[in-house]
C-alpha positions as CSV (number, residue, x, y, z in Angstrom):
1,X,-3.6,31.9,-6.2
2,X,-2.0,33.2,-9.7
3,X,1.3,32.9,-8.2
4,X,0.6,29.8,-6.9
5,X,-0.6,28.6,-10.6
6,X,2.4,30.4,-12.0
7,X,4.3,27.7,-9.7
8,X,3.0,24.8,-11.0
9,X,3.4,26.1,-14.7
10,X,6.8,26.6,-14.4
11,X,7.0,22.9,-12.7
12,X,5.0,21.5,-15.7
13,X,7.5,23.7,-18.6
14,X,11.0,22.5,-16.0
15,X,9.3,18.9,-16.9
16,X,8.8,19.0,-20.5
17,X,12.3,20.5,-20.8
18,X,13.6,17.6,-18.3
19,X,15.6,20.7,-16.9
20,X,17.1,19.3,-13.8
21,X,18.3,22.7,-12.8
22,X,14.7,24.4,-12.9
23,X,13.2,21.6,-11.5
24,X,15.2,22.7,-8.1
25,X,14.6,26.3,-8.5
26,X,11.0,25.4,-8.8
27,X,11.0,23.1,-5.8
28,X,13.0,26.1,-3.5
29,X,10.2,28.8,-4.8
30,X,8.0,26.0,-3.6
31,X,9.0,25.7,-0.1
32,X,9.3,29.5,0.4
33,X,5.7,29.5,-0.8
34,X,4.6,26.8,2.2
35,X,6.1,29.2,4.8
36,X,3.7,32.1,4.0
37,X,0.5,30.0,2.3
38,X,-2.7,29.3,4.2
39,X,-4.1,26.5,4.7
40,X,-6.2,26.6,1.7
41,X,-3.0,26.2,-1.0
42,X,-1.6,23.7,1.0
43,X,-2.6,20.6,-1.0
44,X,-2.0,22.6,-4.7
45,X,1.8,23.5,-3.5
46,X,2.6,19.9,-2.7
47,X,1.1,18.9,-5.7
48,X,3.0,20.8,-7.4
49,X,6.2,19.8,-5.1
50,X,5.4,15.8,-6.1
51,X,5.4,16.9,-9.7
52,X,9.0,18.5,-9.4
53,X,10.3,15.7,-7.4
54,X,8.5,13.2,-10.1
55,X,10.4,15.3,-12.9
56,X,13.9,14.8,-11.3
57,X,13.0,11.0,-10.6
58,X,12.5,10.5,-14.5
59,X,15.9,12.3,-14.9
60,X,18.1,10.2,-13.1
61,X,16.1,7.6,-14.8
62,X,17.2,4.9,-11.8
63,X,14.0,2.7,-11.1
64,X,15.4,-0.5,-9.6
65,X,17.4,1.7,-6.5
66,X,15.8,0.9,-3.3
67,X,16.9,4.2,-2.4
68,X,15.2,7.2,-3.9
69,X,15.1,9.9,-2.0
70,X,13.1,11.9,-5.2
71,X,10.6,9.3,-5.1
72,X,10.8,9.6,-1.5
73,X,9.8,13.0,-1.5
74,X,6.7,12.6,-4.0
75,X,5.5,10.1,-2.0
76,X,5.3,12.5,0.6
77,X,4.5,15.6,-0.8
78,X,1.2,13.7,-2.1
79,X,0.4,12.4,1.5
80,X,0.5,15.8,2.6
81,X,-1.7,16.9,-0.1
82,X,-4.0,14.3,0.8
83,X,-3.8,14.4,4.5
84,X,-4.3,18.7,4.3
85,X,-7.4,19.5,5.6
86,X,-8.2,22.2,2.5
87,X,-7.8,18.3,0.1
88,X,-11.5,18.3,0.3
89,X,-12.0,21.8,-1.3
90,X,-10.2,20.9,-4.6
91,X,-11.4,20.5,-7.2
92,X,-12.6,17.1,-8.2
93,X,-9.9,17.1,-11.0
94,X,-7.2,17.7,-8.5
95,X,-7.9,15.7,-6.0
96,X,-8.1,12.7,-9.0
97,X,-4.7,14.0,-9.9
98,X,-3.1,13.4,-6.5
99,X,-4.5,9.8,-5.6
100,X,-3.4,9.1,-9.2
101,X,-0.3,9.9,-8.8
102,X,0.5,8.9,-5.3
103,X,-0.6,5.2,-7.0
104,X,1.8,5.7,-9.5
105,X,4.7,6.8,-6.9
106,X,3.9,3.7,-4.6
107,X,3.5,1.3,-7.1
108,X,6.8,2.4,-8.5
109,X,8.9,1.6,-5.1
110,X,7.3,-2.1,-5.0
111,X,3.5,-1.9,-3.3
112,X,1.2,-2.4,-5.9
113,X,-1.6,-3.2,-3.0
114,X,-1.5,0.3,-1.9
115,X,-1.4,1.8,-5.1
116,X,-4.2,-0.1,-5.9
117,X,-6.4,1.3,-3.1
118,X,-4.7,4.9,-3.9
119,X,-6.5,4.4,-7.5
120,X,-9.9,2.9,-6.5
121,X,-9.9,6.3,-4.5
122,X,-9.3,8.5,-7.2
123,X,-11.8,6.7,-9.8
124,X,-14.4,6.5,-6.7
125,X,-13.9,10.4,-7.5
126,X,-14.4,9.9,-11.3
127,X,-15.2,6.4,-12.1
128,X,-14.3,7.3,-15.6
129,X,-11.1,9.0,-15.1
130,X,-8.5,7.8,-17.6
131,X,-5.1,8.1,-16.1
132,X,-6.1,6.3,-13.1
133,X,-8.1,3.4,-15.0
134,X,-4.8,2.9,-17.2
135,X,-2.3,3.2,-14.1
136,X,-4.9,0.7,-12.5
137,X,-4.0,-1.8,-15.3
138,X,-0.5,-1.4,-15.6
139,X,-0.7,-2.0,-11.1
140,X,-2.3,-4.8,-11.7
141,X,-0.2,-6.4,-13.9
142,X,2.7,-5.8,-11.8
143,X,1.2,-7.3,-9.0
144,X,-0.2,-10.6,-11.2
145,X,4.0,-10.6,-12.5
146,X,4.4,-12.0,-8.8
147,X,1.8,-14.4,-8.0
148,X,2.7,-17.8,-8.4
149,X,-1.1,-19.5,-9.0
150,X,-1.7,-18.8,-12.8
151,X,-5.8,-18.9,-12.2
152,X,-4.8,-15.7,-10.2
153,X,-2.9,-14.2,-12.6
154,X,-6.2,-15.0,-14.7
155,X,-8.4,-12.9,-12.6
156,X,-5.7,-10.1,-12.1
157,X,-5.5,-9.3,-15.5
158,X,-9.1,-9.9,-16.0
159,X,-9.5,-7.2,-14.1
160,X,-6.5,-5.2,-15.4
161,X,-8.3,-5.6,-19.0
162,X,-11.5,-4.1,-17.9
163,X,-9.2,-0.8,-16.3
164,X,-7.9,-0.4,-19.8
165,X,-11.1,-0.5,-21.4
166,X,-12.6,1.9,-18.7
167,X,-9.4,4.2,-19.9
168,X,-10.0,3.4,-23.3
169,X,-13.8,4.1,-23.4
170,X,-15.4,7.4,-25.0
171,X,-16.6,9.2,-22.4
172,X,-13.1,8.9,-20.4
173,X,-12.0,11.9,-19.1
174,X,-8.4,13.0,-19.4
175,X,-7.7,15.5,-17.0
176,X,-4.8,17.2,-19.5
177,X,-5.9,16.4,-22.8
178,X,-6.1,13.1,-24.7
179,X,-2.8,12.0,-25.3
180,X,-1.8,10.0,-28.3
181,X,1.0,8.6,-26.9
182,X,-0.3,7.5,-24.2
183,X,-3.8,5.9,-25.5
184,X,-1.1,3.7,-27.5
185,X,0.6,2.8,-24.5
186,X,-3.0,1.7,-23.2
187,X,-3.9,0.2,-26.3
188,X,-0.7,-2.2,-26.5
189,X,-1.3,-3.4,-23.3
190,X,-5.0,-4.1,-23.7
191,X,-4.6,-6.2,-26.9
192,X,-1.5,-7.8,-25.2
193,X,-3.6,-8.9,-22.4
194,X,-6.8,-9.8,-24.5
195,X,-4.4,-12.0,-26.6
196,X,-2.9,-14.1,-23.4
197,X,-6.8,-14.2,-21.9
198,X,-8.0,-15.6,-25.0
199,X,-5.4,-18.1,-25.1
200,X,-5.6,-19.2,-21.3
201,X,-9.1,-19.6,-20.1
202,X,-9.2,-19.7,-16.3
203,X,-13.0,-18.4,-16.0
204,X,-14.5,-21.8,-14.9
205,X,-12.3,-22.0,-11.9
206,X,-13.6,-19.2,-10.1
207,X,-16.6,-17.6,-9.1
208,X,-15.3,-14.3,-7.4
209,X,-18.5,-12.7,-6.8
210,X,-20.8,-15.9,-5.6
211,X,-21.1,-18.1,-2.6
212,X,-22.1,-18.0,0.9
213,X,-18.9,-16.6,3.6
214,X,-20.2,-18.3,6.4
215,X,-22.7,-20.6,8.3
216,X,-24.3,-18.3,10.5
217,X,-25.0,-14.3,10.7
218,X,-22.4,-13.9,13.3
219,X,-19.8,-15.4,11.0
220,X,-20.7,-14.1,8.0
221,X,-20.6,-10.9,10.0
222,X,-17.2,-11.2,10.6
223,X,-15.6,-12.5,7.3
224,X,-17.3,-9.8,5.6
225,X,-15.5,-7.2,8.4
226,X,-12.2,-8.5,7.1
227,X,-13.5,-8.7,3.3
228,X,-14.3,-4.8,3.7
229,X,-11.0,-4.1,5.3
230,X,-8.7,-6.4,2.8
231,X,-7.2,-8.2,6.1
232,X,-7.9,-11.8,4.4
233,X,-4.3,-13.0,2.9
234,X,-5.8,-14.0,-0.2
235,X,-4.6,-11.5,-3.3
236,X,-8.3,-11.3,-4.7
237,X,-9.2,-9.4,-1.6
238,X,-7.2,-6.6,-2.8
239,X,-9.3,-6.3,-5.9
240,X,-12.5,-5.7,-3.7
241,X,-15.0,-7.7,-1.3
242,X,-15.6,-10.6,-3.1
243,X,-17.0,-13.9,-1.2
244,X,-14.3,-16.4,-3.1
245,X,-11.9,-13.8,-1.3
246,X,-12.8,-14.7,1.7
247,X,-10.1,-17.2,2.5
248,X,-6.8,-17.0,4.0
249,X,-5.0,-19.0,1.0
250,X,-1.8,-17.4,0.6
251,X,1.2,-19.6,0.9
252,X,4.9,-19.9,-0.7
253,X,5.9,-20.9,-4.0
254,X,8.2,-23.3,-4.7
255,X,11.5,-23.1,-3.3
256,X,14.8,-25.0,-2.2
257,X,16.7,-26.0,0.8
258,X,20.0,-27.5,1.5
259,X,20.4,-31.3,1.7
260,X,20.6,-31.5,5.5
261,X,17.9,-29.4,6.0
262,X,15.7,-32.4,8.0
263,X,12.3,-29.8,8.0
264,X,11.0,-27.2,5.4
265,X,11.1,-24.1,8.3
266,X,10.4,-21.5,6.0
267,X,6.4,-23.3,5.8
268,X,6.2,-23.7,9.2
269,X,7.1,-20.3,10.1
270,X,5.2,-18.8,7.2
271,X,2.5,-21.0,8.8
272,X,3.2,-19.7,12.0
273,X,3.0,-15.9,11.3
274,X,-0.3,-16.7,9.0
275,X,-2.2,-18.4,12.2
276,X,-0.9,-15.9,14.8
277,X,-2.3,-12.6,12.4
278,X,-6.1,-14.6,11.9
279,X,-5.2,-14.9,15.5
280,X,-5.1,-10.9,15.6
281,X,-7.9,-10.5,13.4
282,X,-10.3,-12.6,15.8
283,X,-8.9,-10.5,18.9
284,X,-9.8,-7.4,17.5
285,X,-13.3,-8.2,15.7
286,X,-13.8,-9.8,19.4
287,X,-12.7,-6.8,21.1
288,X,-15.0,-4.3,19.1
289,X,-17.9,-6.0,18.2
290,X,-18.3,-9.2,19.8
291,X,-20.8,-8.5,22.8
292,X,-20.1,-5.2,22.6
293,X,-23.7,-4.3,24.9
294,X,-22.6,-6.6,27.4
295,X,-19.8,-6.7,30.1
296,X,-17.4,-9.5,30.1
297,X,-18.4,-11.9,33.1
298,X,-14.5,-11.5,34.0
299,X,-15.3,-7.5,34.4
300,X,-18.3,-8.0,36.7
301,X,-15.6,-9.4,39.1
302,X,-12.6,-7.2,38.9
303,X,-12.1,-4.2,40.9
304,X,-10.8,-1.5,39.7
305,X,-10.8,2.7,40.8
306,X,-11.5,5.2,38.8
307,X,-8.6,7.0,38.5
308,X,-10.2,10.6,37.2
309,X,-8.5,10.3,33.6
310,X,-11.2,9.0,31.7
311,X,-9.0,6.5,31.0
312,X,-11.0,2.6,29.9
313,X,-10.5,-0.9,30.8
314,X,-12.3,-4.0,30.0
315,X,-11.7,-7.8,28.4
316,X,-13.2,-6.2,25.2
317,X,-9.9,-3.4,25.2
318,X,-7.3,-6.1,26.6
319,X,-8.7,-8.1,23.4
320,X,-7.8,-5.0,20.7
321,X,-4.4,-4.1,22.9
322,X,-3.2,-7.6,22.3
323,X,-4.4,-7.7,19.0
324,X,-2.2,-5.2,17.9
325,X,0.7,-6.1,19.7
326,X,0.3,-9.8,18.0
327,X,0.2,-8.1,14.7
328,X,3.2,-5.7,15.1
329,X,5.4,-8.6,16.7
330,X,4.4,-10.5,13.0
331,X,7.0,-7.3,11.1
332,X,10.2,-8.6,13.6
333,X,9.3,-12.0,12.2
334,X,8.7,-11.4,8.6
335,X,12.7,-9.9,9.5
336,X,13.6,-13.2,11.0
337,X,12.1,-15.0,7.5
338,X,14.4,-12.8,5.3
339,X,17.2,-12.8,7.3
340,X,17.6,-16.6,7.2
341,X,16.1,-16.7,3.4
342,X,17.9,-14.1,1.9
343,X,21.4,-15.2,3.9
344,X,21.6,-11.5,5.8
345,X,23.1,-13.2,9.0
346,X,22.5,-11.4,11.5
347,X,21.8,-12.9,14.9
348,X,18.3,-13.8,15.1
349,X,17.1,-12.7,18.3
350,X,18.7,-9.2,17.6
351,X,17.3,-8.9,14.0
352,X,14.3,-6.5,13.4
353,X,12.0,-5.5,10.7
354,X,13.6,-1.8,11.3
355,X,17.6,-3.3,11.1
356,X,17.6,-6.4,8.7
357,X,17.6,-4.7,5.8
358,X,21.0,-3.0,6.7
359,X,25.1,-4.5,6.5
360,X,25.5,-2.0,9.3
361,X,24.3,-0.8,13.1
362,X,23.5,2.7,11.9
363,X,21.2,1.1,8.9
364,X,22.4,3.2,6.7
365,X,24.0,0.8,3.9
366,X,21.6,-1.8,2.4
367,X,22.7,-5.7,2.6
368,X,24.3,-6.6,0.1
369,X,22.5,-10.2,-0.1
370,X,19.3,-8.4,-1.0
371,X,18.1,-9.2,-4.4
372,X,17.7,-5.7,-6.1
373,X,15.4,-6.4,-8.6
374,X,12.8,-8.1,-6.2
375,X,9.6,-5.5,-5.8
376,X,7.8,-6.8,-3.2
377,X,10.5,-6.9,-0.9
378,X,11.6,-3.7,-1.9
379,X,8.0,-2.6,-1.2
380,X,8.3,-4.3,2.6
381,X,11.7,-2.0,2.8
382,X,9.4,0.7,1.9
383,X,7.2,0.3,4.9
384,X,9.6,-0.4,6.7
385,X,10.8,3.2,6.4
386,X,7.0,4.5,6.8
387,X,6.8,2.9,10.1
388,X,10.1,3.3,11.6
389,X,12.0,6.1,9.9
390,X,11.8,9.7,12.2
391,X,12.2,12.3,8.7
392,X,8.7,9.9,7.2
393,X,6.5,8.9,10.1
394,X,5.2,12.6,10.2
395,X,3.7,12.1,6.5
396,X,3.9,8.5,6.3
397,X,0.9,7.0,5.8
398,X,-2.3,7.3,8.4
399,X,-2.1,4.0,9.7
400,X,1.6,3.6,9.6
401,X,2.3,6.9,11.3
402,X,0.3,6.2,14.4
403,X,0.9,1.9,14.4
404,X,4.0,2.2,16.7
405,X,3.4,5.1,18.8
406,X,-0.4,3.4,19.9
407,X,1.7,-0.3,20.1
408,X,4.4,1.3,23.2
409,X,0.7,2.8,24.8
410,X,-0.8,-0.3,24.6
């Protein structure tokens, strides 16, 4: 393990130097290391991989690119680490460490909601560990830069204060040292936010953590199934369970059309797309939970054999399958929404959430139509790749490495 530590030493001096040139050397040791490492140092060597890749990103120094195959290569190098089997053994520090930094990598290619859940991890770990309280904050003011409701943006960096204090606090821990530089950093932005907050008091509009989520057990059953699994498309669901989250409230800002344009058709297939994924979400409670100890009456009166395979069929499986095919048809039309928004052209029944980010059939050069400074799409770009792109699905992220593989089964 010295060898390994000497590895992530010379990482951390390549860093400090912003020596491009060690940074690679570092990274090729690295990889010659994986080849002959149990399993046990597998999560410490892509650590210390992300960090080298982190390095080089901060050297090229070229954060609107959609394309960044450094960042890329973080990104994955902590899903490994955290997808190992030895992640578990580290130490509580490290572990910290890599959910921190995987929030900071994610939220740096435009998907703040991930980060977000990447840090609530980490400081589940450590509830008073500083870098990912202060990361926290700075996620959550990115994501409150894009939300069009200002009592929103209230609540967001309500709660981005309260990460900077948790940072800020004495008994923070700072896994390498308490940084002066960096407790400014935090400082400036908690006296920024204080300053807009005291300014603009949104507190009497919302209640997050009070009132009821339904009229009866069974339906307060299954909006707090969604609440606990942030499937409600409200933004206050990504900050945690909260009742007032329980709503499916997200719409579209304001935006324009052309003079003969007789119908506004990006509400009503934003509408669309919102009623057909509740739609999913009611299939697939249904299908695990809803009279789960008894047969469907359509079961008692189909025949089927038993083919010998172990293989399961019922109304309550039919209800999940077609769940999930409901909700990965709703990426193809999120395509069709930006194709016709954002001016892509392509033909719409040929356009897919895999191809409409591309000028060409090999999707290999980005459109140019697509606003390069726009994070969140940039972040649906990003998922797209997780989902669809053979070199990421095999560390991609749980759910988005299996998602299309179980949707051709089903």
């Amino acid at each position: 393990m010295s060898n390994y530590a000497e590895l992530g030493h010379k990482v951390d001096k390549a860093n400090d130097d912003a020596n491009e040139a060690a940074l690679h050397l570092a990274i090729c040791e690295i990889e010659k290391a994986l080849e002959q490492a149990d399993s046990d140092a597998i999560p410490e060597l892509y650590y210390f991989r992300a960090n080298a890749f982190s390095g080089l990103k901060k050297i090229k120094n070229s954060p609107n690119l959609w394309l960044q195959p450094e960042t890329t290569e973080e990104i994955l190098s902590l899903r490994t680490a955290q997808k190992s089997e030895a992640f578990r053994q580290l130490h509580v520090i490290r572990r910290a460490q890599i959910l921190t930094n995987l929030g900071n990598a994610l939220v740096a290619v435009g998907r703040p909601i991930d980060a977000i859940a990447a840090w609530d991890e980490a400081l589940t770990l450590i509830p008073s560990f500083a870098m990912a309280a202060g990361n926290r904050g700075y996620g959550l003011i990115s994501y409150a830069s894009v939300l069009h409701d200002p009592s929103y943006q209230f609540i967001f960096l309500s709660q981005a204060r309260k990460s900077y204090e948790n940072a800020l606090a004495l008994d923070a821990i700072w896994d390498s040292g308490r940084r002066p530089d960096v407790v400014a950093q935090f400082v400036q932005k908690l006296s920024n936010i204080s300053v807009y907050l005291d300014q603009t008091d949104w507190s009497d509009v919302f209640e997050p953590s009070g009132g009821a989520i339904g009229q009866n057990a069974e339906e307060q059953q299954f909006h707090q199934w969604r609440l606990d699994h942030r499937l409600f498309l409200n933004p206050l669901n990504d900050l945690g369970a909260w009742p007032d989250a329980a709503k499916d409230v997200m719409h579209l800002p304001d935006h324009r059309y052309a003079f003969d344009d007789k119908i506004p058709r990006f509400v009503k297939l934003f509408d669309l797309m919102k009623q057909e994924y509740v739609a999913a979400c009611v299939l697939l409670w249904e299908g695990r939970f809803a009279g789960s100890d008894d047969m469907h009456p359509a079961d008692r009166r189909l025949l089927v054999y038993d083919h010998g395979d172990y293989s399961v069929s019922s109304i309550r499986h039919e209800k999940q399958k077609a769940a999930l095919r409901l909700a990965y048809s709703l990426l193809d039309k999120s395509a069709v929404f930006i194709n016709d928004f954002f001016h892509i052209g392509k033909n719409p029944r040929q356009v897919s959430f895999r191809n409409v980010w591309f000028s060409d059939r090999a999707c290999k050069n980005l459109h140019p139509n697509l606003p390069i400074n726009n994070g969140p799409l940039r972040g649906l770009f990003a998922l797209s790749l997780d989902v669809y792109d053979p070199q990421l699905t095999e560390h991609a992220s749980p759910v988005a490495a299996k998602v299309s593989g179980v949707r051709n089964a089903a």
